[in-house]
Every structure is written in structure tokens, then in C-alpha cells.
C-alpha positions as CSV (number, residue, x, y, z in Angstrom):
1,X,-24.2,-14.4,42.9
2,X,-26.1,-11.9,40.6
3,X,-23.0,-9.4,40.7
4,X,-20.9,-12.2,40.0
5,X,-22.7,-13.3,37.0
6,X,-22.9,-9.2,36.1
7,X,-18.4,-9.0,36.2
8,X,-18.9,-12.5,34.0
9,X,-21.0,-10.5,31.9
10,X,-18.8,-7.8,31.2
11,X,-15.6,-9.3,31.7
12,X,-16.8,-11.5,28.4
13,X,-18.6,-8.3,26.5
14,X,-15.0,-6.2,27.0
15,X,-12.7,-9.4,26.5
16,X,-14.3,-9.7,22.9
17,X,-14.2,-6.0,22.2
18,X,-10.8,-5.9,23.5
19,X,-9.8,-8.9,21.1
20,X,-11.6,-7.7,18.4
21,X,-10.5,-4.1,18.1
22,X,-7.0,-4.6,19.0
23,X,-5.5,-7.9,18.3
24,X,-7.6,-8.5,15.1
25,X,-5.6,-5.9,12.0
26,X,-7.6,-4.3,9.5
27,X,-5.8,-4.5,6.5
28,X,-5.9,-1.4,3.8
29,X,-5.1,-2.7,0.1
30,X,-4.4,-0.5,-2.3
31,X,-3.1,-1.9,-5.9
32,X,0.2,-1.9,-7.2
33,X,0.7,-0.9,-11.0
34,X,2.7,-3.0,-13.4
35,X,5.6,-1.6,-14.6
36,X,5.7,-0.3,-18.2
37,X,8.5,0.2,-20.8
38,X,7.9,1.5,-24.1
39,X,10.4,2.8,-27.5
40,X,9.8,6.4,-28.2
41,X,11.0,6.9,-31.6
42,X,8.8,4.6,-33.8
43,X,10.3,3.1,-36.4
44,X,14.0,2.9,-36.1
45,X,16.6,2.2,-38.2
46,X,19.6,-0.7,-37.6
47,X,22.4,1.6,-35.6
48,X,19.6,4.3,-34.6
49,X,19.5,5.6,-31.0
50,X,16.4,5.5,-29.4
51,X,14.6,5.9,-26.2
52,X,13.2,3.7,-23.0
53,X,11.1,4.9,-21.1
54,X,9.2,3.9,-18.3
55,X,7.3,3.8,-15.1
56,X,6.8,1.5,-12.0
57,X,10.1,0.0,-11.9
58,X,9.6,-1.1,-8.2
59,X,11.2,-4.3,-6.7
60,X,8.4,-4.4,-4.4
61,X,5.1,-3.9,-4.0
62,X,5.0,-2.3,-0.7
63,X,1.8,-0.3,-0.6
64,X,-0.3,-2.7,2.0
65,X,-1.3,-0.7,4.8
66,X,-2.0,-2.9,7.8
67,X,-3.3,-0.7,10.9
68,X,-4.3,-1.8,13.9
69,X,-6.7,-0.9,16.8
70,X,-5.6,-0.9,20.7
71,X,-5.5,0.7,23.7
72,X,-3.6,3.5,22.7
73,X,-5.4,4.4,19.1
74,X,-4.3,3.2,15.7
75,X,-0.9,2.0,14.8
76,X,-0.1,1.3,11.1
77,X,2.6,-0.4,9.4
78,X,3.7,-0.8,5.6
79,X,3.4,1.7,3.1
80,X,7.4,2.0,2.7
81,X,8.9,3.2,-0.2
82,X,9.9,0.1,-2.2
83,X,13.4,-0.3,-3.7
84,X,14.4,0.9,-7.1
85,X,14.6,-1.9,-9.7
86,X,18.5,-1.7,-10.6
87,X,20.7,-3.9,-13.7
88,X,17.8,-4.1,-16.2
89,X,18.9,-5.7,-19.1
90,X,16.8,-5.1,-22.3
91,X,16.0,-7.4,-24.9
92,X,14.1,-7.9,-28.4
93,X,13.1,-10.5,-29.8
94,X,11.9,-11.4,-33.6
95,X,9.6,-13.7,-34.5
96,X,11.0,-17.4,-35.2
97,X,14.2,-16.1,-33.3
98,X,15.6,-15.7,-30.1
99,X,16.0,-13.0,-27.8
100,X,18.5,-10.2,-28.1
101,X,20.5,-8.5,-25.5
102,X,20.2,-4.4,-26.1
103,X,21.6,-2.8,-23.1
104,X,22.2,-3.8,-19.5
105,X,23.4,-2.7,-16.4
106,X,20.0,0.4,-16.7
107,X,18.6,1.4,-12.9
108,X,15.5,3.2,-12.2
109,X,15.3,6.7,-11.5
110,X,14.0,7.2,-7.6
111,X,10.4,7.8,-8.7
112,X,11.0,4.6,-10.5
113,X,10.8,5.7,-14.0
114,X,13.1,4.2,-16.9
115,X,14.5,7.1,-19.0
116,X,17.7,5.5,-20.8
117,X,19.9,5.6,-24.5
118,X,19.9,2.7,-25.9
119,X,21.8,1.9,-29.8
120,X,20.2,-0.6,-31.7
121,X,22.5,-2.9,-33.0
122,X,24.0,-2.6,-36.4
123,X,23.1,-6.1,-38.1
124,X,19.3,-6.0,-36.6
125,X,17.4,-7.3,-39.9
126,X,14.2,-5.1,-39.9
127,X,11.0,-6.1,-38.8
128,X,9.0,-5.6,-35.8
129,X,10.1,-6.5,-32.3
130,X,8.3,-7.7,-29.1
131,X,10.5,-5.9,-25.9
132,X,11.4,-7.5,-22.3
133,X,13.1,-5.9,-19.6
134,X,14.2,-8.0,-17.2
135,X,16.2,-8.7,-13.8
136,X,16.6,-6.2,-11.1
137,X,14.7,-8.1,-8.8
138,X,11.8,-7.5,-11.0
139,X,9.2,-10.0,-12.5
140,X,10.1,-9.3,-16.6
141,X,7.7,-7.2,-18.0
142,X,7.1,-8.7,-21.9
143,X,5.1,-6.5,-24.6
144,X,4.2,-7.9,-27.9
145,X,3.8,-6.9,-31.2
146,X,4.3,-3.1,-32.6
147,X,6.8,-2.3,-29.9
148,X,10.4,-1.8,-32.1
149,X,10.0,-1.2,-35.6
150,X,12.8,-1.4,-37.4
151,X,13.6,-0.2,-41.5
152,X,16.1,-0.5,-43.7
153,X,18.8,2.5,-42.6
């Protein structure tokens, strides 16, 4: 009876360590950045060519790390390179207006950075402009304020 309440003992003791170490994941999160897009050449004139640029231009956020314990050591999933954000379409808007359509059909580089030409349209009164790039399976990233400047040509 005392051996069989020992095996009891430790079938329970190695049933929870077996449970906990290798059905239970231990999850590594690590943050994903935003993605950024900026206007180089500050201020512009109506016609002018100027210059996106920017970084993080991920569909995805694919850097969760989920590893788990078992018999056998660690096995990890995740960490994937996430998909290129491709057909941006750029637009500016101007306070009391609505937004303008700059350039479409832009796709991320495969580090995911923005590097594109874009001509500002010829009739743009000037003023300053707040900036959205959108689609590409990408949440739209919106700056305010101080991001296009345009003058008089």
C-alpha cells in the first residue's frame, strides 16, 4: 500500500511538471514599430517633386515568439518575416478640406522602407498639409500638422 501511494506520488509530481513545461507555451513579445512616412524637401512649391520616405511598412506584425517546452527541448514558432505593405496610396489634406490623392500604386522596399517620387499637384493652394498613407493591407498611418508645406512657385 505504501509503494502504491509512493507511484501516486510521483505519477502526480511528474504529470504536473510534464503539463507544465510542455503543454503550457511561454510566449516571448517583443514590440512592433509603427510605420512612419515623412516629406523630405521642406517647403515645396505647387508642381515640385519631392520625396517619401519611410520605415516599417509591414502588413503584419509578426514578431511574437511563442516557444515551447517538451520532451524533446524547445520548439519555437513565429518570428516570420511579415509581408511588404504594397498599393500605398498617398494623400494630403488641408484644413477645412478634404483629402487629396498624390500618388498610388507605391510598394515597400523588402526591408520595408518607403523611398518614392512623388509631384505635387499643380493647382495645390499653399498652406500646410497633414499626410496619410494608406491601404496595402496596412492600418493608415495619419501625421498632422508641419508635414507638407507648400509656397507660392
Amino acid at each position: 500500500m505504501r509503494q502504491l501511494r509512493r507511484i501516486t506520488r510521483t505519477s502526480l509530481v511528474a504529470g504536473t511538471l510534464l503539463f507544465t513545461f510542455a503543454v503550457l507555451p511561454a510566449a516571448v513579445h517583443a514590440s512592433c514599430a509603427a510605420p512612419t512616412a515623412t516629406i523630405e524637401e521642406q517647403p515645396a512649391a505647387p508642381g515640385d517633386m519631392v520625396t517619401l520616405l519611410g520605415k516599417n511598412w509591414a502588413t503584419v506584425c509578426n514578431d511574437v515568439i511563442v516557444c515551447t517546452q517538451g520532451c524533446f527541448g524547445q520548439r519555437c514558432s513565429g518570428g516570420e518575416p511579415a509581408p511588404v505593405a504594397q498599393d500605398l496610396t498617398v494623400e494630403i489634406h488641408k484644413s477645412g478640406a478634404g483629402w487629396r490623392t498624390i500618388a498610388t500604386g507605391l510598394d515597400a522596399e523588402s526591408n520595408y522602407r518607403l523611398d518614392a517620387r512623388i509631384t505635387l499637384p499643380a493647382d495645390l493652394p499653399f498652406g500646410t498639409y497633414d499626410l496619410r498613407v494608406r491601404g496595402g493591407g496596412v492600418s493608415a498611418f495619419e501625421r498632422d500638422g508641419l508635414v507638407v508645406a507648400v509656397t507660392h512657385g
